[in-house]
The first five atom37 places (N, CA, C, CB, O) and aatype in JSON, in Angstrom:
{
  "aatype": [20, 20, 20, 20, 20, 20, 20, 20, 20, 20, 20, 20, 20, 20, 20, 20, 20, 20, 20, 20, 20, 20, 20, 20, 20, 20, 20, 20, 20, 20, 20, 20, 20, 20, 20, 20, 20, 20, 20, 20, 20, 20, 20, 20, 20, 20, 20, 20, 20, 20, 20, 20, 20, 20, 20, 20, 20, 20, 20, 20],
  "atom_mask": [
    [1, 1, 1, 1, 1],
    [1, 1, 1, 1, 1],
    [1, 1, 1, 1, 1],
    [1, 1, 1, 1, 1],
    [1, 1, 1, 1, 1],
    [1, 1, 1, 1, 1],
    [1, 1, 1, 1, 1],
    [1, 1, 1, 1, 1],
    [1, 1, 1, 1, 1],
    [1, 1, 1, 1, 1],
    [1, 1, 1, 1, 1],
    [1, 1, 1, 1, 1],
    [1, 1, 1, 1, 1],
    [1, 1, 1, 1, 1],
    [1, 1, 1, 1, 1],
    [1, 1, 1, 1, 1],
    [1, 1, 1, 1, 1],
    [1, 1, 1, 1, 1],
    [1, 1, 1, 1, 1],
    [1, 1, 1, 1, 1],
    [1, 1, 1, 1, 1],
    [1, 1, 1, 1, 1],
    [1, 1, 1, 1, 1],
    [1, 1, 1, 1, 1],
    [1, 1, 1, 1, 1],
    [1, 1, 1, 1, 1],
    [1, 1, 1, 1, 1],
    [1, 1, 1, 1, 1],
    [1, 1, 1, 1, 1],
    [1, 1, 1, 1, 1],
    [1, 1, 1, 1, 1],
    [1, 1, 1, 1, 1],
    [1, 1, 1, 1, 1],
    [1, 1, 1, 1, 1],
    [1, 1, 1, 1, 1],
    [1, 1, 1, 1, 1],
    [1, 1, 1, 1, 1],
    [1, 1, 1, 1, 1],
    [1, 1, 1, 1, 1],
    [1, 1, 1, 1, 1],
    [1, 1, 1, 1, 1],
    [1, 1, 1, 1, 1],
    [1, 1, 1, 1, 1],
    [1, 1, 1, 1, 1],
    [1, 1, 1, 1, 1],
    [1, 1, 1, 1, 1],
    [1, 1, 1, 1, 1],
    [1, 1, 1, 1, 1],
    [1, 1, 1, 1, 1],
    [1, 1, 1, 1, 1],
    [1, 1, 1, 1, 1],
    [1, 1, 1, 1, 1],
    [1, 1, 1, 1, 1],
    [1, 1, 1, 1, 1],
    [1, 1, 1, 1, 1],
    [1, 1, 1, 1, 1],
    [1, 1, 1, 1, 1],
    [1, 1, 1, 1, 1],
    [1, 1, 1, 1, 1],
    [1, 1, 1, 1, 1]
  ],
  "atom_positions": [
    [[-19.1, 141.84, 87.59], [-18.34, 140.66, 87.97], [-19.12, 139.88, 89.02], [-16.93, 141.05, 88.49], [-19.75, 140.4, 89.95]],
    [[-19.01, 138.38, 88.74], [-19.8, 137.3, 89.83], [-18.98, 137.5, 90.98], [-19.83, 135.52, 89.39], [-18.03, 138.26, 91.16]],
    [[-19.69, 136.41, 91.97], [-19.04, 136.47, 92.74], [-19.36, 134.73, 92.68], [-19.29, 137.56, 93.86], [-20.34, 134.06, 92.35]],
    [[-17.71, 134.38, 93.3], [-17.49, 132.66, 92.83], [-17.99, 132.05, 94.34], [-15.41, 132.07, 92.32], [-17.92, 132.85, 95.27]],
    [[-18.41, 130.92, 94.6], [-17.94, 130.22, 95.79], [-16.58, 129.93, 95.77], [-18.61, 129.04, 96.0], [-15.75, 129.72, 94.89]],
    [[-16.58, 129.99, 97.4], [-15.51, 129.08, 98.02], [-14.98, 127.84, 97.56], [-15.88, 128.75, 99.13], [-15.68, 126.85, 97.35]],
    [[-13.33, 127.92, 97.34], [-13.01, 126.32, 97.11], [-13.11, 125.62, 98.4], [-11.48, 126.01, 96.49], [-13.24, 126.1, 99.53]],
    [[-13.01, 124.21, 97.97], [-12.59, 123.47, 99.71], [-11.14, 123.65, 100.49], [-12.61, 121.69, 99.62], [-10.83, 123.31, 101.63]],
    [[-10.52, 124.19, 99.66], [-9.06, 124.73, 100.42], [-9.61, 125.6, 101.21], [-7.79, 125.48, 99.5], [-9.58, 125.43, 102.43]],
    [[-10.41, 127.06, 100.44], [-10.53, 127.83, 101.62], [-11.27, 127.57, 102.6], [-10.81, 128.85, 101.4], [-10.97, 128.16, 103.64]],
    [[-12.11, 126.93, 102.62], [-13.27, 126.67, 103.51], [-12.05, 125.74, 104.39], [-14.95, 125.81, 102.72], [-12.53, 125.53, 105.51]],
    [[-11.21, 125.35, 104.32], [-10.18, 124.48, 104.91], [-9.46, 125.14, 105.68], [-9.37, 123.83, 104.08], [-9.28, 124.61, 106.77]],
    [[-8.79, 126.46, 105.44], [-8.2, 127.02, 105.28], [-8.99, 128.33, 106.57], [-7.97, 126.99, 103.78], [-8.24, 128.81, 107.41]],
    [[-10.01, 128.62, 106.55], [-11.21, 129.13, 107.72], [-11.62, 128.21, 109.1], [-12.72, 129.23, 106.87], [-11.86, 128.82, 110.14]],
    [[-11.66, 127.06, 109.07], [-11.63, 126.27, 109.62], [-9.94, 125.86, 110.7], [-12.15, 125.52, 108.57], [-9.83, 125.18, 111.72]],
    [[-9.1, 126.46, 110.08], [-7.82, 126.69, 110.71], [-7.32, 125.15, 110.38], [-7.89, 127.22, 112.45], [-7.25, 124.4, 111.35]],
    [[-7.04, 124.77, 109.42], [-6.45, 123.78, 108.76], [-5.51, 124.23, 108.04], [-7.21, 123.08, 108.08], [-5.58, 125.24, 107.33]],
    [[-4.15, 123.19, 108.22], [-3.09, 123.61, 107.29], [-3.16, 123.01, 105.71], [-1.73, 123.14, 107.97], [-3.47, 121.82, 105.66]],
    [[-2.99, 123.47, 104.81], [-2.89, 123.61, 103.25], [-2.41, 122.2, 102.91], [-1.78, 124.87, 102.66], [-2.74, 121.73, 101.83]],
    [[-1.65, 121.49, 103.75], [-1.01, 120.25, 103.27], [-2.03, 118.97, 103.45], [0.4, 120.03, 104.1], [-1.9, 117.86, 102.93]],
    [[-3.41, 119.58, 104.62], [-4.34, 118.98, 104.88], [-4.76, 117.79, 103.45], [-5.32, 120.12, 105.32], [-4.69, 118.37, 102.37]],
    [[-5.11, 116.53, 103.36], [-5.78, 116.26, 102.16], [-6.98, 115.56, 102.55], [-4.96, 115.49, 101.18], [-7.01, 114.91, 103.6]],
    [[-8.03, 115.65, 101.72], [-8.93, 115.22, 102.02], [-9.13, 114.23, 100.46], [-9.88, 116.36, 102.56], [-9.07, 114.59, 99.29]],
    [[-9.37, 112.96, 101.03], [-8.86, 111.57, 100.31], [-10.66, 111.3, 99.94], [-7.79, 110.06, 101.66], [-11.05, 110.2, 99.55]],
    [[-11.48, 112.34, 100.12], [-13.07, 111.89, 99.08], [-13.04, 113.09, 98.2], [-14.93, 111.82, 100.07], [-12.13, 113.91, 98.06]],
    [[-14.21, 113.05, 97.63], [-15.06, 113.88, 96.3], [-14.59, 115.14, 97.34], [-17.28, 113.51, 95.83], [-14.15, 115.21, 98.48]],
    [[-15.06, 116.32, 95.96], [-15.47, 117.78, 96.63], [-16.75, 117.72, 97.72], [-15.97, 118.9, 95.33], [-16.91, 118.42, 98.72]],
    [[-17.27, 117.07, 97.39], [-18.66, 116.89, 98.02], [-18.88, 116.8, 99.2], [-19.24, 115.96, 97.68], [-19.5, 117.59, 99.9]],
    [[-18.2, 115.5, 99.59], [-18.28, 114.97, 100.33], [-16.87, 115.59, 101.4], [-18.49, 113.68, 99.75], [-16.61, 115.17, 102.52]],
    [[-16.18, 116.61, 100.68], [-14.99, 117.0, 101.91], [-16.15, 118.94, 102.02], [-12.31, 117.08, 100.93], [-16.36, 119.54, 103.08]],
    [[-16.57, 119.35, 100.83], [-17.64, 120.66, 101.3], [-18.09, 119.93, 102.53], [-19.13, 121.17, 100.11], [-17.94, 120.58, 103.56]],
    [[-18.58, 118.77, 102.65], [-19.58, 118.41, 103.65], [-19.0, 118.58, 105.4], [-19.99, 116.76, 103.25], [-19.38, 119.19, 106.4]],
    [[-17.72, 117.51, 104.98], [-17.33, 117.51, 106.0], [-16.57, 118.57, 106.49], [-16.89, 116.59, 106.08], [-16.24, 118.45, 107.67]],
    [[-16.26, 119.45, 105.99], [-15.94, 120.89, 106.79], [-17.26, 121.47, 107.17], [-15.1, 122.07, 105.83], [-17.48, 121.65, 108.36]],
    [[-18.07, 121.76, 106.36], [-19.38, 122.41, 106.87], [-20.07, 121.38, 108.45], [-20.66, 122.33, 105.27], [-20.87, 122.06, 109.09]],
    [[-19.95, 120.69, 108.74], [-20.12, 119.58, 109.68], [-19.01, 119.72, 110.91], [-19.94, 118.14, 108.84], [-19.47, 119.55, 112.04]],
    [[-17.59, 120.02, 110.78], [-16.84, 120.62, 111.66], [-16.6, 121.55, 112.43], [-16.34, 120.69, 111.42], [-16.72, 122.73, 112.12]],
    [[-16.24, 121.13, 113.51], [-15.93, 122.44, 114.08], [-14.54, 123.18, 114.22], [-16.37, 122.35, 115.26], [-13.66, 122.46, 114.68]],
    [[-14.22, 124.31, 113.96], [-13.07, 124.78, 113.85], [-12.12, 124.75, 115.21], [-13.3, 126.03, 113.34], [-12.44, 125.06, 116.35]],
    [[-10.74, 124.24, 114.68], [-9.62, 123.83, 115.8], [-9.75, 124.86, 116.92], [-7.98, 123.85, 115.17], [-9.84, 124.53, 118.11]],
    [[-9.75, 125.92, 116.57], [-10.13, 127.04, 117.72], [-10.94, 127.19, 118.66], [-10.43, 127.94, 117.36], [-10.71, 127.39, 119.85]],
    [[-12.41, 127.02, 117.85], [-13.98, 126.77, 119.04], [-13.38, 125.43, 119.79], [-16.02, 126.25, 118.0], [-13.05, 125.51, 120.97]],
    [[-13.28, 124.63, 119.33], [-12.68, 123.47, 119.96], [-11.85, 123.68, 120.97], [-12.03, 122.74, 119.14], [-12.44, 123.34, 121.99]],
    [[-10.63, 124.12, 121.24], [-9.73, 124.76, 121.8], [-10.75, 125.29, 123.24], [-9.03, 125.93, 120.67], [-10.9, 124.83, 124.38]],
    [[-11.35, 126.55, 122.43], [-11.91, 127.57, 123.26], [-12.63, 126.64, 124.15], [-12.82, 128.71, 122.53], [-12.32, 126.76, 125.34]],
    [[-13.59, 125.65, 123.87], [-14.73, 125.12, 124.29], [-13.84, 123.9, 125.9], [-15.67, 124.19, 122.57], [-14.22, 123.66, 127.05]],
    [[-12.77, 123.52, 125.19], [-12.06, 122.46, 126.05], [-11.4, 123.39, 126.9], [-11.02, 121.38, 125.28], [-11.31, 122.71, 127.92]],
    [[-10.93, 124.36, 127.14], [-10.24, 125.28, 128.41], [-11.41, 125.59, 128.9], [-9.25, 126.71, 128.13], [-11.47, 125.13, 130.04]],
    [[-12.5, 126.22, 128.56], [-13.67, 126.46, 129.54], [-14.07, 125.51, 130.35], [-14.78, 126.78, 128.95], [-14.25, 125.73, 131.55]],
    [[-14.26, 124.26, 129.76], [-14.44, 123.07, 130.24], [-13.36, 122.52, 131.49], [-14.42, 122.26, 129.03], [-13.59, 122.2, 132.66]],
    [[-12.22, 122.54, 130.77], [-11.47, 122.62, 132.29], [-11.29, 123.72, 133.39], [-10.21, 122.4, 132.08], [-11.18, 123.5, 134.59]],
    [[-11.28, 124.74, 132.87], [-11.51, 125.88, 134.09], [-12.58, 125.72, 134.68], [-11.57, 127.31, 133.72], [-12.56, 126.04, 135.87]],
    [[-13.79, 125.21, 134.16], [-15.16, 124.92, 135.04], [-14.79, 123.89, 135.77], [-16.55, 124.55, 134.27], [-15.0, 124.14, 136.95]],
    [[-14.25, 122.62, 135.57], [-13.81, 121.41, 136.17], [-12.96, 121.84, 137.66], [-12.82, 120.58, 134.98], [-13.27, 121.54, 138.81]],
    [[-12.01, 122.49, 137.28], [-11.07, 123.2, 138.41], [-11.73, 123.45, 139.39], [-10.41, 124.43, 138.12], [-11.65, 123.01, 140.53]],
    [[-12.91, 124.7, 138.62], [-13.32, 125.32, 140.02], [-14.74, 124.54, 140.8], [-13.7, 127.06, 139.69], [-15.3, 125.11, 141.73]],
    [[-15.18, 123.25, 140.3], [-15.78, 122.39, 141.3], [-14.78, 121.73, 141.91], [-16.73, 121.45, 140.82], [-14.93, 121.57, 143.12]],
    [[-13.68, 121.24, 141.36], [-12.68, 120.88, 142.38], [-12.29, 121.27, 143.14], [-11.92, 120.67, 142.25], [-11.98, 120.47, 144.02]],
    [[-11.99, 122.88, 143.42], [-11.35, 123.47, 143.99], [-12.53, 124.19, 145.4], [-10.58, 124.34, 142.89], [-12.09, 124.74, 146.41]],
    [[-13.74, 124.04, 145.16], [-14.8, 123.78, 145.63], [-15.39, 123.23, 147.37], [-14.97, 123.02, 144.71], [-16.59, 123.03, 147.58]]
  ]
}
């Protein structure tokens, strides 16, 4: 047995996107733009570090 690629749901769906998400281009061009994203989480993660670093020059 093969093994298939990923649809763009799942790759959507890894990315921490909800299912109702639509993406209004080609497969192509939405493969793209998830592969090009960054997931809601790193994002998340990246913006609290960012303010906890901010804090503590303020607090400074």
């Amino acid at each position: 047995m093969g093994v298939r690629p990923y649809s763009v749901r799942e790759y959507a769906r890894l990315q921490g996107l909800k299912d109702d998400f639509i993406f209004p281009v080609s497969s192509t061009a939405a493969y793209r733009q998830i592969g090009n994203g960054v997931s809601r989480h790193v994002g998340m993660w990246i913006g609290n570090e960012m303010n906890r670093y901010i804090n503590q020059i303020r607090a400074a």
